[in-house]
C-alpha positions as CSV (number, residue, x, y, z in Angstrom):
1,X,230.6,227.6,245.1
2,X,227.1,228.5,245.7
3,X,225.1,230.6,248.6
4,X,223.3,227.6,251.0
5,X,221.7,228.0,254.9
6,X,223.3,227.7,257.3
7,X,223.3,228.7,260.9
8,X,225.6,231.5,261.7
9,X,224.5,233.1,264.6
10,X,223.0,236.2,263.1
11,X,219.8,238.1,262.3
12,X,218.9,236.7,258.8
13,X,217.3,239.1,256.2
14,X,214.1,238.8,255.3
15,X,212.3,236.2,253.5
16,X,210.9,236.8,249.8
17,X,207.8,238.0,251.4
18,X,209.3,241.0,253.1
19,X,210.5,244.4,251.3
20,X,210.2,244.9,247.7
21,X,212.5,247.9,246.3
22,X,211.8,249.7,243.0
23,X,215.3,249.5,240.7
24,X,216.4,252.6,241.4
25,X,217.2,251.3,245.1
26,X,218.9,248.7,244.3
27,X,221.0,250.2,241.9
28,X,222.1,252.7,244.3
29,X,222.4,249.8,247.0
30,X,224.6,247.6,244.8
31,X,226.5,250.9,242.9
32,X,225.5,249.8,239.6
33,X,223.5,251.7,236.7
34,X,219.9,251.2,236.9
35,X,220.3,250.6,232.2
36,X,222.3,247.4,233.4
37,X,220.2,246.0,236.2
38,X,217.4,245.7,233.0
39,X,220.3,244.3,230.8
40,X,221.0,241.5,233.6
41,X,217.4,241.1,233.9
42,X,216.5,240.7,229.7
43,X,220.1,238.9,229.2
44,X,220.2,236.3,232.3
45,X,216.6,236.8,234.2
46,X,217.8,237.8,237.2
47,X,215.5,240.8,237.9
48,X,212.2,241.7,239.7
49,X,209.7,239.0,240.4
50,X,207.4,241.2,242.7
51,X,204.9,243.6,241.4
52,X,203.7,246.4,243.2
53,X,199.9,247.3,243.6
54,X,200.4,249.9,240.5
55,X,201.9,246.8,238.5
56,X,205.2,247.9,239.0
57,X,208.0,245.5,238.8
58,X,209.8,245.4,242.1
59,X,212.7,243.6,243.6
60,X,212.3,241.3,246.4
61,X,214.8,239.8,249.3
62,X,215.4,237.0,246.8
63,X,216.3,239.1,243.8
64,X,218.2,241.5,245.8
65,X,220.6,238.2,247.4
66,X,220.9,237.0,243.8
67,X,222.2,240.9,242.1
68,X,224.3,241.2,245.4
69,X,226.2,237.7,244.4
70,X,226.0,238.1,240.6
71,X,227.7,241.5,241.5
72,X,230.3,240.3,244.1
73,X,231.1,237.1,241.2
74,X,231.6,240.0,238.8
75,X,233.9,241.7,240.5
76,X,235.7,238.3,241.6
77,X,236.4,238.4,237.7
78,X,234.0,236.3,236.8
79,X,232.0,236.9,233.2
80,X,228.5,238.3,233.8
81,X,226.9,235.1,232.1
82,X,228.6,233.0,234.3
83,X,227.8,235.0,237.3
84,X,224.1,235.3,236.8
85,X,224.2,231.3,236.5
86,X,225.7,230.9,239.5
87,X,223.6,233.5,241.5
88,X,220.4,232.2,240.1
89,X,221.2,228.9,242.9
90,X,221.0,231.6,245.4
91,X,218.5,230.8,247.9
92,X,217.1,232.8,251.3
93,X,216.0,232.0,254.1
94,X,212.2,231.0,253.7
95,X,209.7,233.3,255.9
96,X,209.2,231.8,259.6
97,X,212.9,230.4,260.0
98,X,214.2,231.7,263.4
99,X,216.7,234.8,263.9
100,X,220.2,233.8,263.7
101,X,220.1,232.2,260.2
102,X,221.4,233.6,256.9
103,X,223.0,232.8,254.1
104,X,227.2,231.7,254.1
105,X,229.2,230.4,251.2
106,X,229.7,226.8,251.6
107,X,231.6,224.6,249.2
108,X,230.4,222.2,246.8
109,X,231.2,220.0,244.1
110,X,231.1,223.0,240.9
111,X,229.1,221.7,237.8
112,X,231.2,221.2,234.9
113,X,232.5,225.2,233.4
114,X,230.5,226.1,230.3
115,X,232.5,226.2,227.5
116,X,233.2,229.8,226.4
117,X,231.8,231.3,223.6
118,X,234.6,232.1,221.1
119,X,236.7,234.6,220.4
120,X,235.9,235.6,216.3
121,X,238.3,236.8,214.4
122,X,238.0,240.3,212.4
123,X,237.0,238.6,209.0
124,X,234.2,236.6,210.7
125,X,232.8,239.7,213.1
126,X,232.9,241.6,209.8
127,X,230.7,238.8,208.0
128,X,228.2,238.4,211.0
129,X,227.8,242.2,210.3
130,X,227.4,242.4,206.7
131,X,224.8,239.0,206.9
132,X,223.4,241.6,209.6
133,X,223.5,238.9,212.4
134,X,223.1,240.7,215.3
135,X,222.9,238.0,217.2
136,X,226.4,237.1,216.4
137,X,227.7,240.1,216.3
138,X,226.9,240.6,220.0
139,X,228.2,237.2,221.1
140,X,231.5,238.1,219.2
141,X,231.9,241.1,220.9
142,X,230.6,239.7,224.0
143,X,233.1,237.0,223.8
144,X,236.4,239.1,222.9
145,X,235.5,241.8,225.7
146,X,234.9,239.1,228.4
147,X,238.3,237.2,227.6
148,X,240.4,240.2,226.1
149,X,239.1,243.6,227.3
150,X,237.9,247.0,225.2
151,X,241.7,247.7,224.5
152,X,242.4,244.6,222.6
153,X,238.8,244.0,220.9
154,X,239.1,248.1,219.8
155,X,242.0,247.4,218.0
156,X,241.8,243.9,216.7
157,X,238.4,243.5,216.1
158,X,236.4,246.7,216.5
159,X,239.0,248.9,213.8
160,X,239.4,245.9,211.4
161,X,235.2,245.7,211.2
162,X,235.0,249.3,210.5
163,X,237.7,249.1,207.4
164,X,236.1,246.3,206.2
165,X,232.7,248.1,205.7
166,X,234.3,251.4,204.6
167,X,235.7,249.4,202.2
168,X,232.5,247.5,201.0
169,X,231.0,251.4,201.0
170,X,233.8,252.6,198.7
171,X,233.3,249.8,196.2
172,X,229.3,249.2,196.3
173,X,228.3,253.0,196.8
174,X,226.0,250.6,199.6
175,X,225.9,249.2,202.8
176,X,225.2,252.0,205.6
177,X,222.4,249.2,207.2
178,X,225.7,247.2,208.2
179,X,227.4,249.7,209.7
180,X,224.8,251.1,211.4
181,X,223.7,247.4,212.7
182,X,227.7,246.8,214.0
183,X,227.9,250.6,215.5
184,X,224.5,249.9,217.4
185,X,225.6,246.6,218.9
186,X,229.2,248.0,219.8
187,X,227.6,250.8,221.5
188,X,225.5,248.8,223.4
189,X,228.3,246.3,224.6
190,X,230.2,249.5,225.8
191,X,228.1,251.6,227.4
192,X,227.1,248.5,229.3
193,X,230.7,248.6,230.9
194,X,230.8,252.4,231.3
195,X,229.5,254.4,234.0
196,X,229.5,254.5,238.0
197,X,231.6,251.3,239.3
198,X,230.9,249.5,242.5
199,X,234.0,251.2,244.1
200,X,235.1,254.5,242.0
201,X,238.8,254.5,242.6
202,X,238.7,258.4,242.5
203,X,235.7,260.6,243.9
204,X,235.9,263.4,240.9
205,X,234.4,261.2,237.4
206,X,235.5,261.8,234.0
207,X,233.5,263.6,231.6
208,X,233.5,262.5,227.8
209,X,231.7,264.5,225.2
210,X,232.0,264.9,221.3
211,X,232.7,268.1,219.7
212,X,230.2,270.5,218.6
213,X,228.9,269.2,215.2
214,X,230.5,265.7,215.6
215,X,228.7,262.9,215.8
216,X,231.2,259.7,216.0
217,X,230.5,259.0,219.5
218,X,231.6,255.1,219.6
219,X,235.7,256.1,220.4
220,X,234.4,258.2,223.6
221,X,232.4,254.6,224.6
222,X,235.4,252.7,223.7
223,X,237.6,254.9,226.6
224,X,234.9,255.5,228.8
225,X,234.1,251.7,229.3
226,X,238.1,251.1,229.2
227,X,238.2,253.5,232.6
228,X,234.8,251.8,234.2
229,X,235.8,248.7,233.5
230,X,239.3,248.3,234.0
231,X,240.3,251.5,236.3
232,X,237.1,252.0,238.0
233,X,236.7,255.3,237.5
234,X,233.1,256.7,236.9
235,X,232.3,258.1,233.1
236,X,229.8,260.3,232.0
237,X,229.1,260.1,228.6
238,X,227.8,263.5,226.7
239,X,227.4,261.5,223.6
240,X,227.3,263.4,219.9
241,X,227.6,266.7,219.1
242,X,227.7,268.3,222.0
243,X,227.7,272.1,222.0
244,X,230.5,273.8,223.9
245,X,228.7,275.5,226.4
246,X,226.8,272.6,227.4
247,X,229.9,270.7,228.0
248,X,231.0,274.1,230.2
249,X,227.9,273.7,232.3
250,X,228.4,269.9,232.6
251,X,232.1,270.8,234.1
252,X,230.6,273.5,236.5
253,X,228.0,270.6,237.8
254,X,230.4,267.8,238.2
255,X,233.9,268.9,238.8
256,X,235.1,266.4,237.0
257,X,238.9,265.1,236.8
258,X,239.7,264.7,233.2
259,X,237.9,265.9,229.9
260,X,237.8,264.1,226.8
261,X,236.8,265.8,223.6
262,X,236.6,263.6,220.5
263,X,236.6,265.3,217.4
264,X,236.6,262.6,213.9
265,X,236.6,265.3,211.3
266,X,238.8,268.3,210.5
267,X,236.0,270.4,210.5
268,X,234.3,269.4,213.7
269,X,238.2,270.3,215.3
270,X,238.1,273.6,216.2
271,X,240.8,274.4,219.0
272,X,239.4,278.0,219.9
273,X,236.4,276.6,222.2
274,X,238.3,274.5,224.5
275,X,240.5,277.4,225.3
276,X,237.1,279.2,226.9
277,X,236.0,276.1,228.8
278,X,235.7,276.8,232.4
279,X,238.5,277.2,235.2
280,X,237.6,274.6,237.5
281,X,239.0,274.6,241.0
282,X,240.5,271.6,241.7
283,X,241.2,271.6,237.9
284,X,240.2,269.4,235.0
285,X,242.7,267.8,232.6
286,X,241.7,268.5,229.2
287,X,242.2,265.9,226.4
288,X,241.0,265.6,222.7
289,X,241.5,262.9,220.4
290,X,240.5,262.0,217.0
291,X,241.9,263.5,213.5
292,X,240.2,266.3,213.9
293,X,242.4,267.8,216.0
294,X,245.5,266.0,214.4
295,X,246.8,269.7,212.4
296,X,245.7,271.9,214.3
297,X,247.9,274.3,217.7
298,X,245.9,273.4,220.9
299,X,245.0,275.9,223.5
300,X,247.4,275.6,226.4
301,X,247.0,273.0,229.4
302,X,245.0,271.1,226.5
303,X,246.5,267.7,225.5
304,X,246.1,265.5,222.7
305,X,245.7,261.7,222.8
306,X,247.1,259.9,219.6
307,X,245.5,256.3,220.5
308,X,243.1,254.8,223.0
309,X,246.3,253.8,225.5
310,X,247.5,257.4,225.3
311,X,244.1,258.7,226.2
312,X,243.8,256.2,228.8
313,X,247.5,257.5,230.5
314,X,246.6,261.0,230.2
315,X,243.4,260.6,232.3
316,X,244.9,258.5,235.1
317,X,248.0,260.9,234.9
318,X,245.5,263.2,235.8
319,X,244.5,261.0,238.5
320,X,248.1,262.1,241.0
């Protein structure tokens, strides 16, 4: 299917001559995070083709139809590649056509489906990695989170990756430029799928931070962009090390419905903190995960979450 004109018996928009809108508009207009409007726009040029007087980039009535479609096709289920090549055959009305056309879906004969890039398995993610081929490192993951979700790639491709390198470091005393290569291109796949979704399904987000001193920030992406992306619940992300009163004011601001508190280390997972986090009216589910807090008594109303499912349960138990 693609967008065509066709008489319809209602105001059109205007053409690509009309408004321009800066990208902070249009991602409040279409509900998505301003960082992935610029992805869509490097990854599948779909983005601003006006500029303002200043030289700013701006979006016209064209680019605007195309994100709205590209958005709508996502949402449909569609992978973003494939959305942004079918939006890019959206067309607008052109300036001077009379009130009372716009733009309708009409069917057409589809062009042949892509083939889809494939799936790799864990031994050849983890050789893209140590060749440091980013490139195919992102398509991998690309590929496994379009056709298998963060769940599934966490655990048989993300976790296997990781062991291989920890490995390689054991035995070569080398190799820290791999995994910081595979952690940078993980992150970047899932904090593209974390965030505000078109729809939240609940009005109150969740709030993700690491514990004080604790810097292994990828397993709070990993749920957060499992909640965006397949729950529709907004996530905030707090990132690293993230001291404990700053995570308090964060809960005063938001309200949020659920806390998650990773903690990778023994000595990052300190249980005394969490018990002097704020007393939020409604209240805030509080869950940790990660070894660190594996040995240790937890403060009461504080849960723990023993995998990525289980964290994912406790925050939309949270949700009733």
């Amino acid at each position: 299917m693609r967008m065509d004109e066709q008489t319809a018996g209602e105001a059109g928009e205007p053409g690509d001559d009309g408004p321009s809108y800066g990208i902070g508009a249009v991602a409040r207009r279409l509900g998505v995070p301003a960082p992935t409007l610029r992805t869509w726009n490097l990854r599948y040029g779909i983005g601003p083709s006006h500029r303002s007087p200043g030289g700013h980039r701006r979006y016209g009535a064209l680019d605007l139809r195309r994100l709205e479609e590209m958005n709508r096709l996502i949402k449909a289920g569609l992978p973003p590649a494939e959305a942004a090549q079918a939006a890019l055959g959206t067309r607008v009305a052109p300036p001077g056509r009379p009130a009372g056309t716009r733009l309708v879906p009409v069917e057409v004969t589809p062009p042949a489906a892509p083939a889809h890039p494939r799936v790799p398995t864990a031994a050849a993610l983890a050789r893209a990695a140590v060749n440091l081929d980013g490139a195919a490192v992102v398509a991998g993951l690309a590929a496994a989170l379009a056709e298998h979700g963060v769940p599934w790639t966490w655990r048989h491709l993300v976790l296997p990756v990781f062991d291989t390198i920890v490995r390689r470091q054991e035995t070569t005393g080398a190799g820290v430029e791999i995994e910081h290569l595979f952690s940078e291109r993980l992150l970047s796949a899932l904090s593209e799928r974390a965030g505000r979704p078109p729809v939240p399904a609940h009005p109150r987000p969740v709030l993700l931070a690491c514990a004080a001193d604790d810097q292994h920030s990828l397993p709070l992406y990993a749920l957060a962009a499992t909640l965006t992306g397949s729950h529709a619940l907004e996530t905030r992300v707090l990132g690293p090390r993230t001291p404990y009163a700053a995570l308090g004011d964060a809960m005063r601001r938001l309200g949020p419905v659920a806390v998650f508190v990773w903690s990778q280390l023994e000595e990052t997972g300190d249980p005394a903190p969490l018990g002097r986090l704020p007393v939020l009216r409604p209240a805030s589910r509080i869950i940790v995960g990660g070894p660190g807090w594996w040995d240790v008594p937890l403060p009461a109303g504080v849960t723990r979450a023993v995998s990525l499912p289980d964290a994912v349960t406790q925050v939309l138990a949270g949700l009733h």
